[in-house]
N, C-alpha and C positions, 0 to 999 in steps of 0.2 A: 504494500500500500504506500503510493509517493506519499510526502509530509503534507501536500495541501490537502488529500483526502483524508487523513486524519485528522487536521485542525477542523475540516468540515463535517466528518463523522460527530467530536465531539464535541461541538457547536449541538447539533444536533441532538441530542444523548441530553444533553442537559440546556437548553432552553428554559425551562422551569426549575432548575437551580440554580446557585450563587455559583458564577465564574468570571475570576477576573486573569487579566493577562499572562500573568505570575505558574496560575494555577492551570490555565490551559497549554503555556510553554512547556510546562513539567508533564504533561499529561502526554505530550507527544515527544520528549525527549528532547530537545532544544533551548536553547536561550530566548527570550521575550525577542530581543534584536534579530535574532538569526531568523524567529519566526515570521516577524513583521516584515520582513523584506521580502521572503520567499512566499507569502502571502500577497502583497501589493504589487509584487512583480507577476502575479501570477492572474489575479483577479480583478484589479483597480484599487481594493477598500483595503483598508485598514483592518486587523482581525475583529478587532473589537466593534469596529464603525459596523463591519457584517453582522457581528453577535443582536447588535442593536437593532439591524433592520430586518434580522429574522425573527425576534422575539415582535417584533412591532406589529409584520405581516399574520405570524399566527394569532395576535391578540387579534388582528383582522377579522380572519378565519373563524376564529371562536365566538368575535361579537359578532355575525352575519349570520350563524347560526342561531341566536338570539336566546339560548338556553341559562346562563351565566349571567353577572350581572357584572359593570364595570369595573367596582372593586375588586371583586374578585380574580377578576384574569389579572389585573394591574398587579395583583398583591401575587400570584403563582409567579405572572414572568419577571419576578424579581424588583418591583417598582414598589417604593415603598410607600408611595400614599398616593390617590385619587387624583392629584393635584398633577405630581407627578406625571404618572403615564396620560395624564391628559395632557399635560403640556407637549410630552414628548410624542404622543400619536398625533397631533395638529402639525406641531412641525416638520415630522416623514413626509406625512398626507395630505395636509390641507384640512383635514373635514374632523370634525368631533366624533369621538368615538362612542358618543349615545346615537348619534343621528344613522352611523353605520350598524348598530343596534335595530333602532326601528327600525330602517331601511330593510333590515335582515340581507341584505345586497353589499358584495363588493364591486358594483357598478364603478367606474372611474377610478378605482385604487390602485398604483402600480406595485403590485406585490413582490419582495425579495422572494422569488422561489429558493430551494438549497442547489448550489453550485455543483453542477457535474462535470469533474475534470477531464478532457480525453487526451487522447496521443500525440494529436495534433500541435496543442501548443505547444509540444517539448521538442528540442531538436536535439539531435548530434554533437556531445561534444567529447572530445580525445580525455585519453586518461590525464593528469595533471603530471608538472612538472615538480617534485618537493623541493625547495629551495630554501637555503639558511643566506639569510640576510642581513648585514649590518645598518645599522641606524640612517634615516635619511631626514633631513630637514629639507622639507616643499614650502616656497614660496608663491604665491600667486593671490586669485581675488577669488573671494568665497561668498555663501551664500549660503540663509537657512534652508530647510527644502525640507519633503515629508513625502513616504514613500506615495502617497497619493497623488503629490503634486512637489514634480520636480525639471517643471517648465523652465527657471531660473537657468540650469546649467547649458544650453544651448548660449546664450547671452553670455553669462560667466568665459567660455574658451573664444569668443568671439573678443569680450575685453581683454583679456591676458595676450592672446595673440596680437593683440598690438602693442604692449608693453614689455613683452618677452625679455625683450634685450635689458631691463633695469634687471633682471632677475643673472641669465646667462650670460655670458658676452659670447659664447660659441654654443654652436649648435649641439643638441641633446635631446634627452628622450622630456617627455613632458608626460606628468601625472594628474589621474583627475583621482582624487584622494576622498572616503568618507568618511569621518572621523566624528567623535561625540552622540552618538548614537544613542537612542534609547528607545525602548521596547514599544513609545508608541507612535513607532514611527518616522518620528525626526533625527534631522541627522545635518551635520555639516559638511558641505561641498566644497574644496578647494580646488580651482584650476590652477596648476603649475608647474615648476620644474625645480629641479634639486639645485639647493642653495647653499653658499659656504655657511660656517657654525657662526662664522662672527660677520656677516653679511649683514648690516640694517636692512630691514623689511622698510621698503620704498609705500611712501605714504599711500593711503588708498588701501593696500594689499595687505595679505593677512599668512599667515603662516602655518603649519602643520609638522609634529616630530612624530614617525613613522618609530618605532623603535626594531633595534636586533629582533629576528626571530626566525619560524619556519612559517614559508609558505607554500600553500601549492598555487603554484603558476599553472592558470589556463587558456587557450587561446581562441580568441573570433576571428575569423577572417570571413571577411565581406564587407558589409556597405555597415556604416557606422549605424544606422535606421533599423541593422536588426540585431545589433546588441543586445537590448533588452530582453530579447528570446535567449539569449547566451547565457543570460547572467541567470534568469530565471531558469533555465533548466539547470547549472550548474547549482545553485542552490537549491532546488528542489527535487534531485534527482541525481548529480554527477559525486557531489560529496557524503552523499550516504550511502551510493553504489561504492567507493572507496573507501569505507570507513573512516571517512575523517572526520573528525570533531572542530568546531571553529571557535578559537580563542577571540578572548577582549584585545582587539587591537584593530589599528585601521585597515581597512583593505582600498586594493585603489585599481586604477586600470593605468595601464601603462603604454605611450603610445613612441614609437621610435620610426627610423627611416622607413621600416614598415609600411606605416601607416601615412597613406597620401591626404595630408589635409586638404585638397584642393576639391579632391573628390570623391572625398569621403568612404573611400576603399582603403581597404591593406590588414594587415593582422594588428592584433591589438591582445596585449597580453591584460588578463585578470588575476589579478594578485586575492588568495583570499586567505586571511591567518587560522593556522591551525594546530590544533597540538601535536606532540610530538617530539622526537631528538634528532637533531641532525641526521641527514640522511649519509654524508658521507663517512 
């Protein structure tokens, strides 16, 4: 079972119980962070934003049926007062959740059905490279971002590419870096490239320390537009076929002569940290 149909299975499973982020990452064996990305990469939402809008739809469901009364579905799907799941079923939907009562009708309601994952979104990727690496200090411009919306980093490599040279004086590989990460979601973007230790960070820009460790290098090659499918499948599929576990640390992509910025083809290596000893 890949990990995003277990985050979905127990999503599922418990709707009508208390589950919070913490307790669903442990549930499927993962870190909050490691979950959230392999989830937003795979589906658009947030796991928790999903949790939210499947307990909402079946509160739908069950007020259409018209058997139950408001409090009662609000207080099962984990909402703890009337007030509550009213506020939150007007803001998914639009409509009061007494009116979808009379109505006994989910006329107009766009309901979260449960996500079924197929083959299709995952692709092909090569076994990983393990790699032990020493510390790297990235310079460049960054940016909040949230695996839901991380429109920013398109702009971000657009600015740096034109300041490059305050960072390098000669040509070199350039890093787009995630760092500060936390389980719902957010995360810090750096576009940049490797910078001496005692280099002033050039006003505007912002900086990131990569520290020593192991990682597995993996690689995309093709058009920079299907990344996204790379990194998702490698998270959701390529590092648990490997047995690798991913440590607290940043992971980044890494792009070199490789990779033709003009036209957004070439290989592009994905660095992602994980446990382990030296492979050599």
């Amino acid at each position: 079972m890949s990990l995003i149909a277990k985050i979905v299975w127990q999503v599922e499973m418990q709707l009508q119980q208390p589950l919070s982020l913490d307790d669903l990452a442990g549930q499927c064996a993962v870190s909050p962070y490691h979950m959230a990305r392999v989830f937003r990469a795979a589906t658009g939402f947030a796991p928790m934003t999903y949790l939210r809008a499947r307990r909402l739809s079946h509160a739908a469901s069950l007020l259409a049926q018209g058997d139950q009364d408001v409090l009662q579905i609000a207080l099962d799907l984990q909402y703890g007062s009337h007030a509550a799941f009213t506020r939150a079923f007007v803001s998914y939907f639009g409509v009061n959740p007494r009116d979808v009562r009379k109505a006994r009708s989910l006329k107009n309601l766009e309901l979260m059905e449960p996500l079924k994952m197929t083959h299709t979104e995952m692709v092909e990727v090569s076994p990983p490279q393990l790699t032990q690496t020493s510390a790297r200090r990235i310079v460049g411009v960054s940016a909040q971002c949230t695996f839901e919306n991380a429109s920013a980093i398109p702009g971000l490599w657009q600015q740096f590419n034109a300041r490059e040279e305050e960072v390098a004086t000669a040509p070199g590989p350039a890093y787009g870096v995630c760092c500060d990460a936390d389980g719902a979601g957010r995360f810090r973007y750096v576009a940049g490239m490797q910078a001496d230790r005692d280099m002033p960070v050039p006003k505007g820009m912002d900086e990131v320390l990569i520290p020593a460790g192991l990682y597995a290098v993996f690689q995309h090659n093709g058009h920079i537009s299907e990344l996204p499918k790379t990194v998702q499948s490698i998270w959701n599929k390529a590092l648990p076929e490997n047995d690798l576990t991913v440590r607290s640390a940043p992971d980044f992509e890494r792009y070199d002569q490789r990779f033709n910025v003009e036209t957004g083809r070439g290989l592009v290596e994905i660095w992602i940290p994980v446990m382990g000893s030296d492979p050599s």
